[in-house]
C-alpha positions as CSV (number, residue, x, y, z in Angstrom):
1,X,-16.4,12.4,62.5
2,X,-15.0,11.2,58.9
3,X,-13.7,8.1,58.9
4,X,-10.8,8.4,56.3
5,X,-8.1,6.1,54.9
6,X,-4.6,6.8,56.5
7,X,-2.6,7.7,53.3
8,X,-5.7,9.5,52.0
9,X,-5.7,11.6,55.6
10,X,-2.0,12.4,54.7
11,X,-2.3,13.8,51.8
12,X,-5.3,15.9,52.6
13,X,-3.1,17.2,55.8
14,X,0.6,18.0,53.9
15,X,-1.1,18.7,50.1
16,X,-4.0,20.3,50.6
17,X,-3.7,22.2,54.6
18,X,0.1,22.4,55.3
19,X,1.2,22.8,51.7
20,X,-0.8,26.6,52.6
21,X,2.4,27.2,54.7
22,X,4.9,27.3,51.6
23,X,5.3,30.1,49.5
24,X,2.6,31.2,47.5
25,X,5.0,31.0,44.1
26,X,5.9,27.1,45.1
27,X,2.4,25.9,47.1
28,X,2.2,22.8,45.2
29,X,5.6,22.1,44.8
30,X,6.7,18.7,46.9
31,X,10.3,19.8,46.9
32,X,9.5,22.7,48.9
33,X,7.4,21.0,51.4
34,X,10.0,17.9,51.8
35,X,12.4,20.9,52.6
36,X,10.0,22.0,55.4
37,X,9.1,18.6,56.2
38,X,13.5,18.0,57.0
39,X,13.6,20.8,58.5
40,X,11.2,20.6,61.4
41,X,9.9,23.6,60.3
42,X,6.3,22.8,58.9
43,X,5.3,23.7,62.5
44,X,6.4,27.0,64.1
45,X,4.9,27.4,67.7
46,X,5.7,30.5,68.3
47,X,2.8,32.2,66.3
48,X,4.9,34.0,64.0
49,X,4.5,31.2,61.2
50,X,7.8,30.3,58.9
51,X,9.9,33.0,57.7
52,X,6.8,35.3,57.2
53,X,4.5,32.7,55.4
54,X,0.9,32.4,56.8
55,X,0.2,31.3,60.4
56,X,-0.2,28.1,61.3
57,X,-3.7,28.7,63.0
58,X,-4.9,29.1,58.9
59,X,-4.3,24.9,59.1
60,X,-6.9,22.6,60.5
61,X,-6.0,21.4,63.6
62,X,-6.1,17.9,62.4
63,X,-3.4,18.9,59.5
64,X,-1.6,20.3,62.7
65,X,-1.8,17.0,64.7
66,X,-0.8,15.3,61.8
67,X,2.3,17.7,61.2
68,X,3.2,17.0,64.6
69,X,2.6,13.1,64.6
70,X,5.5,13.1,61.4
71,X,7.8,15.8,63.4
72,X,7.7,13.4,66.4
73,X,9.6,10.3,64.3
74,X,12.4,12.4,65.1
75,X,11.8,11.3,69.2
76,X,11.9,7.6,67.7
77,X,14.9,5.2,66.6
78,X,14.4,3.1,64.0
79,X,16.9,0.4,63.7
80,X,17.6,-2.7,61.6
81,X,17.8,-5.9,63.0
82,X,21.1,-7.7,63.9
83,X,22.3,-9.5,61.0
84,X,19.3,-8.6,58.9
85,X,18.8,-10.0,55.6
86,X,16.7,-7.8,53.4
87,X,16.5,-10.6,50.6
88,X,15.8,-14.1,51.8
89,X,14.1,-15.7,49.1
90,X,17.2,-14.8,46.8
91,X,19.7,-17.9,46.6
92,X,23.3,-16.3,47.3
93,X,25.9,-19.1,46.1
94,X,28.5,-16.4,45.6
95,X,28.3,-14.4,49.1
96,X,27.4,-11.8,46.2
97,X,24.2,-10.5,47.8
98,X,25.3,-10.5,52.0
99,X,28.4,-8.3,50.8
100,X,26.4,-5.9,48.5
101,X,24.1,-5.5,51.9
102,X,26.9,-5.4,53.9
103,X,28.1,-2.7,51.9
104,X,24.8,-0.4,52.0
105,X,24.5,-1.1,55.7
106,X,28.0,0.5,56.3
107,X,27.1,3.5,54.6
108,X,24.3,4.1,56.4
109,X,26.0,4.0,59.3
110,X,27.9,6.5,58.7
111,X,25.0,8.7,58.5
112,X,24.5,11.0,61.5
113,X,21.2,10.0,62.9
114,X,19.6,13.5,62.2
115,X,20.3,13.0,58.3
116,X,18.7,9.3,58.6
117,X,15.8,10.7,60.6
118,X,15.3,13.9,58.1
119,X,15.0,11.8,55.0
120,X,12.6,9.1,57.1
121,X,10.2,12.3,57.4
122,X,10.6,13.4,53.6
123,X,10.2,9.9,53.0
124,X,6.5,9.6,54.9
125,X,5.3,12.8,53.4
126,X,6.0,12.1,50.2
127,X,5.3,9.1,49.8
128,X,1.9,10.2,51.4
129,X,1.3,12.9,49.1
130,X,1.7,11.2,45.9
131,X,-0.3,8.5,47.4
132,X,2.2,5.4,47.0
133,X,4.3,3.6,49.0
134,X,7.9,2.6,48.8
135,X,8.9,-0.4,46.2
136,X,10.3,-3.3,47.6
137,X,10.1,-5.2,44.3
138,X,13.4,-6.3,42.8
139,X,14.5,-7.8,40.3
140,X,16.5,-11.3,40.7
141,X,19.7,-11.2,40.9
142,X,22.0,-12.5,37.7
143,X,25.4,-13.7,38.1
144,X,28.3,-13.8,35.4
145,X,31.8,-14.9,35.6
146,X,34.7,-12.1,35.7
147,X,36.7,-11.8,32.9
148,X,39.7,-10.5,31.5
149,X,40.2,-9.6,28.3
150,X,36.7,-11.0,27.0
151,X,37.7,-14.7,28.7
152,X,37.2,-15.9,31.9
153,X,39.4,-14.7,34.3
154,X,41.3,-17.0,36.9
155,X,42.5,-16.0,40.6
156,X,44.6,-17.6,43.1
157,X,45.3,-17.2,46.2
158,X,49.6,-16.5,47.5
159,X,50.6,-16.3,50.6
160,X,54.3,-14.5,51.6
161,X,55.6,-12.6,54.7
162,X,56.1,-8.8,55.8
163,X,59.0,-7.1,57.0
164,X,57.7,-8.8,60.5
165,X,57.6,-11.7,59.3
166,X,53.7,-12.5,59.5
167,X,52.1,-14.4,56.9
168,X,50.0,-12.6,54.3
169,X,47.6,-13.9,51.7
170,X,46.9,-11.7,48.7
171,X,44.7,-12.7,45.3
172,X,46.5,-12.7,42.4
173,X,46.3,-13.8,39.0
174,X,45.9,-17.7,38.2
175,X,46.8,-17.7,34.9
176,X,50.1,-18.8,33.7
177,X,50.7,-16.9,30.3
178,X,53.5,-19.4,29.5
179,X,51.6,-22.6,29.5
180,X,48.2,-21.2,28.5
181,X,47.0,-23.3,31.8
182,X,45.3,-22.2,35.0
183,X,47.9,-22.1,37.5
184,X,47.6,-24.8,40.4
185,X,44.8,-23.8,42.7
186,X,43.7,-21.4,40.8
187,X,39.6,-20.8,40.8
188,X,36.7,-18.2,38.9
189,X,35.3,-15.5,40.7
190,X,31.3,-14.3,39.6
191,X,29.8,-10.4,40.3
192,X,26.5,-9.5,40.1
193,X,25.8,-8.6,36.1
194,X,23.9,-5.3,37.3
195,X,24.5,-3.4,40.7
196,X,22.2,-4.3,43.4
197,X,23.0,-2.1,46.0
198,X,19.9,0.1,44.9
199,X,17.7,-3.2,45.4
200,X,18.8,-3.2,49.3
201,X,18.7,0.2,49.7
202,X,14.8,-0.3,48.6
203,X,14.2,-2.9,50.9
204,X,15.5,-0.7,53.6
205,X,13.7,2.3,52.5
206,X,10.9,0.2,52.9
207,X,11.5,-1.3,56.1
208,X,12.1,1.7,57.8
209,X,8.9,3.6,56.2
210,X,6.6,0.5,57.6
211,X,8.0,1.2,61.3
212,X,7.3,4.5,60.8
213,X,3.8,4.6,59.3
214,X,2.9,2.0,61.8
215,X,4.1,5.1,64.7
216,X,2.4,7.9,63.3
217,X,-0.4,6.1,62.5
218,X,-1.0,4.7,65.8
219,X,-0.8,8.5,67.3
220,X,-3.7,9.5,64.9
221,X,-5.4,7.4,66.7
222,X,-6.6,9.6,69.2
223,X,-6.3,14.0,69.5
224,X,-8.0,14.0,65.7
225,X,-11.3,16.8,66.3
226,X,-12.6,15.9,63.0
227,X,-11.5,12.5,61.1
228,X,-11.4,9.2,63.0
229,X,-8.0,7.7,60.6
230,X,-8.0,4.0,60.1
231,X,-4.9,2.0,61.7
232,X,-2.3,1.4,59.2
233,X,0.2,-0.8,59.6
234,X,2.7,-2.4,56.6
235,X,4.1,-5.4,57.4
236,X,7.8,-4.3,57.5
237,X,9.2,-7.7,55.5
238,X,6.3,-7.8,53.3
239,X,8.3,-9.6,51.2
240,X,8.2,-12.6,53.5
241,X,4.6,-13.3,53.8
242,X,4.1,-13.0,49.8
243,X,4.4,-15.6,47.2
244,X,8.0,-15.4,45.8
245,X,6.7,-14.4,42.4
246,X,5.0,-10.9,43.2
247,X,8.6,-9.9,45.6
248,X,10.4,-10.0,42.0
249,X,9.9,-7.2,39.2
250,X,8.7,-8.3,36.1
251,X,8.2,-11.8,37.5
């Protein structure tokens, strides 16, 4: 048996054997096979092939197993952990970061599982095609002080009462205009000089690939009639057991 590299045995099964089940006009194309891929259709067991493209017994039956390995993340649930933080060697003296992740983890939620679950499977295949993995690398995160008008901005916080008489506290403006002063208990607020919520959706992406990989890969292990696949398994936090320099982009 051929002893082969996982991501190497990926790409031979989805780029070079399954890709022979997209059109013949789009047979290289990733797109089309991503489409496939989140679909659930790469596979069609009933002997009839996809929409009229060639049968699946034209694939080696390792592509197959492989096909099948991806199509089974579907089975699996991938969760974060409880009150994750994707970015622990980033100081946070602003809250800044936990509420841009708190942010990206809410709309993920609102994701139906099959959407999350369809992209995880793009995301192995391609990924595995083009023979790379996810970037986890961000850049560190730069603060700057909101302003109004070009000038720092001051806030304050006022508290008043509803028509029921409970006690509200809304943010308002601490400047007083008149005296050219910040009014009394008034205070700066800082934001993040670039968005970062592409930064933890990265970490994410990459956290959830890991998990995956780590499943498929471990399924591989056995059924295979002509490659024996070497074990793969990302750390899922890489970013934890690396030297805080190489986590940061351009560092």
């Amino acid at each position: 048996m051929l002893r082969i590299g996982f991501m190497e045995f990926m790409k031979w099964a989805f780029a070079e054997e399954l890709v022979h089940l997209a059109s013949n006009n789009e047979s290289a194309a990733w797109s089309r096979m991503a489409s496939y891929a989140a679909l659930g259709t790469v596979i069609d067991r009933s002997g009839y092939g996809v929409g009229g493209l060639p049968d699946i017994d034209d694939v080696h039956p390792d592509a197959v197993a492989a096909s099948e390995a991806v199509m089974l993340l579907s089975a699996e649930t991938f969760d974060l952990p409880e009150g994750w933080n994707p970015m622990p060697e980033f100081d946070d003296p602003h809250g800044l970061i936990a509420e841009t992740v708190a942010t990206v983890l809410k709309q993920r939620a609102n994701r139906d599982r099959e959407t999350s679950t369809n992209n995880l499977i793009a995301t192995v295949i391609g990924y595995a095609v083009m023979q790379r993995e996810p970037e986890w690398r961000v850049a560190w995160p730069k603060y700057r002080m909101v302003t109004r008008g070009g000038k720092p901005a001051w806030f304050r916080q006022e508290t008043f009462k509803d028509s029921l008489g409970r006690s509200n506290s809304l943010e308002v403006d601490g400047y007083d205009a008149r005296t050219h002063r910040p009014k009394p208990g008034a205070y700066r607020k800082f934001e993040l000089s670039e968005p970062y919520e592409g930064a933890v959706r990265s970490r994410i992406d990459w956290y959830l690939w890991a998990k995956a990989v780590a499943v498929v890969s471990n399924r591989l292990q056995t059924g295979l009639v002509a490659h024996r696949v070497e074990r793969f398994e990302p750390h899922p936090e890489i970013w934890t057991v690396v030297p805080a320099s190489e986590a940061v982009e351009n560092a």
